[in-house]
C-alpha positions as CSV (number, residue, x, y, z in Angstrom):
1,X,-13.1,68.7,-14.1
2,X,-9.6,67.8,-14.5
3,X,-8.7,66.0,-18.6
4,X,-6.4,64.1,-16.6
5,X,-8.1,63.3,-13.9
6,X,-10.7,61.4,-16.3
7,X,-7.8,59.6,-18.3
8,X,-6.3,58.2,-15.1
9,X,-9.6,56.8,-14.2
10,X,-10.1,55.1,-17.5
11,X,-6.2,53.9,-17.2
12,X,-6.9,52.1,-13.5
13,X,-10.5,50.9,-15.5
14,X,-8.6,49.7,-18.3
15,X,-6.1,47.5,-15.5
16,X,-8.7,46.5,-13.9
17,X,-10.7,44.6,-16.6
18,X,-7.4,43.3,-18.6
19,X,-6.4,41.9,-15.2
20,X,-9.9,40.3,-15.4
21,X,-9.5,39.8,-19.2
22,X,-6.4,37.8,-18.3
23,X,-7.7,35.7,-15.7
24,X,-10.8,35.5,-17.6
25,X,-11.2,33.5,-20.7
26,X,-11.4,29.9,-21.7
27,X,-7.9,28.6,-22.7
28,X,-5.2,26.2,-24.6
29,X,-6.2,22.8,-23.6
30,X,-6.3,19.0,-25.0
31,X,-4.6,16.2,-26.1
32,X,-1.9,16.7,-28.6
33,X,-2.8,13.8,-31.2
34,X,-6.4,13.5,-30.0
35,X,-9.4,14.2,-33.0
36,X,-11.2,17.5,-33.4
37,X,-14.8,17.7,-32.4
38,X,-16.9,20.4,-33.2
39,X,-18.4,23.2,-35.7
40,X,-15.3,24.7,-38.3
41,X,-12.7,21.5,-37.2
42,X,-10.3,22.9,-39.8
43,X,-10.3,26.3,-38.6
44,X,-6.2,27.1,-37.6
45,X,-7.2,28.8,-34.4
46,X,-8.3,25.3,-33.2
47,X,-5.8,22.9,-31.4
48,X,-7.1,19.3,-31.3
49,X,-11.1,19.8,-28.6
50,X,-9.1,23.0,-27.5
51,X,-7.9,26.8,-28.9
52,X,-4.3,28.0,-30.4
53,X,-5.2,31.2,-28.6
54,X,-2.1,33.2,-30.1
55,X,-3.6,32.3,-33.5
56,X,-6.9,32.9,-32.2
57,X,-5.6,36.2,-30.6
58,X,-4.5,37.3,-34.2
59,X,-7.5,36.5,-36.0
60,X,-9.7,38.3,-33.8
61,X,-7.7,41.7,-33.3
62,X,-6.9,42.0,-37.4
63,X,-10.5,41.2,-37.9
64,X,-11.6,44.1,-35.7
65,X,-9.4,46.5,-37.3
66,X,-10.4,45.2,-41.0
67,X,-13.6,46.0,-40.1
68,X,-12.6,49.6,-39.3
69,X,-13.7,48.9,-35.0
70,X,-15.6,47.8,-32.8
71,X,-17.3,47.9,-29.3
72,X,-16.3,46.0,-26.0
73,X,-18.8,45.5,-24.1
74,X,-18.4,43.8,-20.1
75,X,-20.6,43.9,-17.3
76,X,-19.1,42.5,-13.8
77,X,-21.7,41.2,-11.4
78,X,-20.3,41.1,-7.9
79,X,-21.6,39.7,-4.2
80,X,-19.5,39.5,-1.4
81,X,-21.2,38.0,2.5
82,X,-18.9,39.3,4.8
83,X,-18.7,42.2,7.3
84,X,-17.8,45.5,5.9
85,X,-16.1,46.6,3.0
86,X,-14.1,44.1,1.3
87,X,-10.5,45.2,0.2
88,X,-9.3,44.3,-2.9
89,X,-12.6,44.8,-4.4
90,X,-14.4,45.2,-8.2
91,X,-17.6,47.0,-7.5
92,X,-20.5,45.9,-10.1
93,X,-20.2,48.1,-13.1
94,X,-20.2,48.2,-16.5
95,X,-18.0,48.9,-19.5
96,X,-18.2,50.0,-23.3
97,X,-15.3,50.9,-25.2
98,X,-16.4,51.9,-29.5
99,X,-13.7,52.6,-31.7
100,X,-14.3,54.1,-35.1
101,X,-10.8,54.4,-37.1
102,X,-12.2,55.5,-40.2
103,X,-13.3,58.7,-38.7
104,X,-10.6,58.6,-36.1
105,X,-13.5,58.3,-33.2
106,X,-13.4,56.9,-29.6
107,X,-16.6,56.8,-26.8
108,X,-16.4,55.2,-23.4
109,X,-18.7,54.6,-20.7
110,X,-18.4,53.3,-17.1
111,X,-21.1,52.8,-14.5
112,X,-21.2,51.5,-11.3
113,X,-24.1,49.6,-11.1
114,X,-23.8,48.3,-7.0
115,X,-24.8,51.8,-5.5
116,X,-27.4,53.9,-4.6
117,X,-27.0,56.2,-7.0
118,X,-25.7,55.9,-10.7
119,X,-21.8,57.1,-11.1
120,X,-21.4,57.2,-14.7
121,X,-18.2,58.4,-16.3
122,X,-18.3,58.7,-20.1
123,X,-15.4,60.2,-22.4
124,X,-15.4,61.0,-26.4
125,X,-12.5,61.8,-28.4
126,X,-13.0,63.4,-32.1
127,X,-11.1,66.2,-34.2
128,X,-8.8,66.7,-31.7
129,X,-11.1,67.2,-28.8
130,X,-11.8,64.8,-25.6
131,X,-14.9,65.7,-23.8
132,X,-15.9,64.0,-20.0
133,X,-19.0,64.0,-18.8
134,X,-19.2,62.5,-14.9
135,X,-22.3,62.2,-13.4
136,X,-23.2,61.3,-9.6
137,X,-26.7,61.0,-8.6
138,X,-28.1,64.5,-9.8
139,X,-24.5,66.0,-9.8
140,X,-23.0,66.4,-13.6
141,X,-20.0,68.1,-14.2
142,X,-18.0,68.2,-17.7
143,X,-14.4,68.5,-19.0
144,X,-12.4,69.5,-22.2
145,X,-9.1,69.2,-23.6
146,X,-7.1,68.8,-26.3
147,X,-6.0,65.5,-27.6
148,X,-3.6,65.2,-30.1
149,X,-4.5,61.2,-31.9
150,X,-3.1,59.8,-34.9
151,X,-4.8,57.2,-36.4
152,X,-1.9,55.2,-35.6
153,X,-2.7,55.8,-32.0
154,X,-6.1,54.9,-32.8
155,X,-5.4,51.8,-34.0
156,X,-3.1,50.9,-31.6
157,X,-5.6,50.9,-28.5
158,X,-8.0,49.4,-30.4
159,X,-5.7,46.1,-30.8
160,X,-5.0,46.6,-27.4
161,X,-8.7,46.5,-26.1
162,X,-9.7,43.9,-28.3
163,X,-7.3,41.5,-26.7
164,X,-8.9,41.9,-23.4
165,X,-9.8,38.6,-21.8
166,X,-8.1,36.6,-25.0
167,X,-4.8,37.2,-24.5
168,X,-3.3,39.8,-22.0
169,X,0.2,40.5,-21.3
170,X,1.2,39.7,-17.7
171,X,4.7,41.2,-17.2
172,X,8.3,39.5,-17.5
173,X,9.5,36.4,-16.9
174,X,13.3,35.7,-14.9
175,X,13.8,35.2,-18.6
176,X,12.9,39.0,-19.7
177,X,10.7,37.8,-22.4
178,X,6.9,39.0,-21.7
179,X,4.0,36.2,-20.4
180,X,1.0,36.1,-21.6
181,X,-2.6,34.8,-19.9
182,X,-6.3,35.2,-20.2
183,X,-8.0,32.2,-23.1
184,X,-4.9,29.5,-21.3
185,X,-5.8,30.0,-17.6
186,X,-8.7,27.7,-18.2
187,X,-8.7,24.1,-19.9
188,X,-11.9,24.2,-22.4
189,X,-13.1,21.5,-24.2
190,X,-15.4,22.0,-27.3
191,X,-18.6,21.9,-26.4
192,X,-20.4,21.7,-29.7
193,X,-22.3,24.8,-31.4
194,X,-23.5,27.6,-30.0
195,X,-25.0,31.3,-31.1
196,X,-24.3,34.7,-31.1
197,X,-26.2,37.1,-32.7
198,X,-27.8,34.7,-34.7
199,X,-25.0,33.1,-36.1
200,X,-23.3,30.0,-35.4
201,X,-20.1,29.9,-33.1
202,X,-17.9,27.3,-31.6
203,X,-18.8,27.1,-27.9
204,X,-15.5,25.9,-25.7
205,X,-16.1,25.5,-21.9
206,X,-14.0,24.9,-18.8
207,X,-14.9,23.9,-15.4
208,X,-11.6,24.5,-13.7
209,X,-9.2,27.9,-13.3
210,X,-5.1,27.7,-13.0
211,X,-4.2,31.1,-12.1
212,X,-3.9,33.8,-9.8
213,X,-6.9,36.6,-8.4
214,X,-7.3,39.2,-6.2
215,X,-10.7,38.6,-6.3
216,X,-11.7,36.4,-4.6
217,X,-8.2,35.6,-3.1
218,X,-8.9,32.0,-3.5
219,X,-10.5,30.4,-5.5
220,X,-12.8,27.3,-4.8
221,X,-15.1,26.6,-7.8
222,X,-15.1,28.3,-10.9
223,X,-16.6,28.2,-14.9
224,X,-16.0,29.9,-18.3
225,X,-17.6,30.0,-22.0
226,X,-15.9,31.5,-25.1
227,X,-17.8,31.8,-28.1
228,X,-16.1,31.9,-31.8
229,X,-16.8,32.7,-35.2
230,X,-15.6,30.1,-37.6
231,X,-13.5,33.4,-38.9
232,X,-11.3,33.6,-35.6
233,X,-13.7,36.4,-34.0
234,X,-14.4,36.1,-30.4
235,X,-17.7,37.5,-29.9
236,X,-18.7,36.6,-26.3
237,X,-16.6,35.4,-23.5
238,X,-18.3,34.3,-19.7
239,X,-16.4,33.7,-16.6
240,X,-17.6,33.7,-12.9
241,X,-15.4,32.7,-9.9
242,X,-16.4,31.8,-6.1
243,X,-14.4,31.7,-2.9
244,X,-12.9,32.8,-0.1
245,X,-12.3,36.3,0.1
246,X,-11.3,38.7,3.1
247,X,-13.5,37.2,5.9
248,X,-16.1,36.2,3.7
249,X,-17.3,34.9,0.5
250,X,-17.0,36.4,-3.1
251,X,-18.7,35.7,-6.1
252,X,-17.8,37.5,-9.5
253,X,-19.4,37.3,-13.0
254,X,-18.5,38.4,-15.8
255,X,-19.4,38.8,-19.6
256,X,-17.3,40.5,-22.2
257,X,-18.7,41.0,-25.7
258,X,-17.3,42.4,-28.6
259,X,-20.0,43.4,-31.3
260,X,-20.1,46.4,-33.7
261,X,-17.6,45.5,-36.2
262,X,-17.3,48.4,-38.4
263,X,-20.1,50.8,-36.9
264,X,-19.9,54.6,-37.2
265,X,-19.0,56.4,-33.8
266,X,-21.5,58.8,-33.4
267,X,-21.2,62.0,-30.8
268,X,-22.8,61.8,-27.5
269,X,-25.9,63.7,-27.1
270,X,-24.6,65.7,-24.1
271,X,-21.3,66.9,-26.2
272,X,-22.6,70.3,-27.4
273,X,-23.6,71.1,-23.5
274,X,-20.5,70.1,-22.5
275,X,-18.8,72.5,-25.0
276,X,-21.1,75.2,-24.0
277,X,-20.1,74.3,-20.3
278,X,-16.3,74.6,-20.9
279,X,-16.2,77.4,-23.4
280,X,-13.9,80.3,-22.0
């Protein structure tokens, strides 16, 4: 199987979820001059019942990379009632993404969870080497190349990832200057505490959705939770959106985690078969 082939695919994956990381999140919202209510009121990545999500965006990422990595995890859930095959469409799937800078380590995974049969495409960089595994139904085939990653590099598409469905760039403005969405196409209001992991988090929900998706094309009703750390670390984030959509009705869900902080990247347990199936 074609290296490139396999990056391409994680390129369009990685598009795909920051355009749903951007319309995703729970966003800038409240009152300027109203009170703060809610679990860590003098944290800076709070704005009056609502987020600074560029300071919130900051905390998070450099928090992530402190920590040396960490996984994104997303699953999106996805229904549709009309005829046929809807176009745009985000099949059911899901999506991990662990980085490991200290030993300069990256695995990814994506299943589509909506078919018949499992399509699973899995990729792990290390020492140099990328390795692909794709499996469909009972057909596996493998890939190898060489990569050639810095830790800089490393680092760099780990901030990247870890600002998916916070704060994603959207393109330019008439003005040039680069737009940002995600956290402030929402209005969230504190909603008291909540938990992740077994620890406590600020819980922030919105009821209402300003922006733009291709699915569904419009949007009718829609809702979103974001979870945070009273150190700026956004460990959960929930979205769903309902409406019309090509003939018929979508409905999409989905949940983003980041967890992990800091955890070794181990290798895959098919990566010695796949270097025996590419050798020569």
């Amino acid at each position: 199987m074609n290296g490139r082939r396999a990056d391409e695919r994680h390129t369009n994956r990685r598009r795909v979820l920051a355009a749903i990381g951007a319309a995703a999140g729970v966003g800038l919202a409240g009152c300027l001059g109203g009170s703060v209510d809610g679990p860590f009121s003098d944290a800076d990545w709070r704005e009056d019942d609502g987020l600074d999500v560029a300071t919130l965006a900051e905390s998070h990422v450099e928090l992530a990379v402190e920590a040396g990595g960490v996984t994104l995890f997303s699953t999106a859930e996805t229904t549709f009632d009309g005829e046929g095959d809807p176009s745009p469409w985000l099949p059911s799937q899901e999506y991990e993404s662990r980085y490991d800078l200290e030993n300069g380590r990256w695995y990814f995974r994506r299943e589509l969870t909506g078919g018949e049969e499992p399509e699973v495409l899995e990729r792990y960089v290390a020492d140099g080497e990328a390795l692909v595994r794709e499996r469909a139904g009972e057909d596996v085939r493998y890939g190898r190349q060489a990569v050639d990653r810095t830790a800089d590099d490393f680092e760099r598409a780990l901030r990247e990832e870890a600002l998916v469905g916070i704060r994603v760039p959207q393109g330019n403005g008439d003005s040039g200057e680069t737009t940002y969405a995600g956290l402030g196409n929402w209005s969230p209001k504190s909603d008291g505490e909540g938990e992740v992991d077994g620890r406590a988090t600020a819980r922030f929900v919105a009821d209402s959705f300003d922006g733009d998706r291709d699915v569904p094309a419009t949007v009718e009703t829609a809702s979103a939770t974001v979870h945070v750390f009273e150190s700026g670390f956004v460990p959960r984030i929930e979205q769903s959106w309902e409406g019309p959509h090509d003939g018929g009705t979508a409905t999409v869900e989905v949940d983003i985690a980041y967890r992990d902080r800091g955890a070794t990247v181990a290798a895959p347990e098919w990566a010695e078969e796949a270097r025996e199936e590419t050798a020569g």
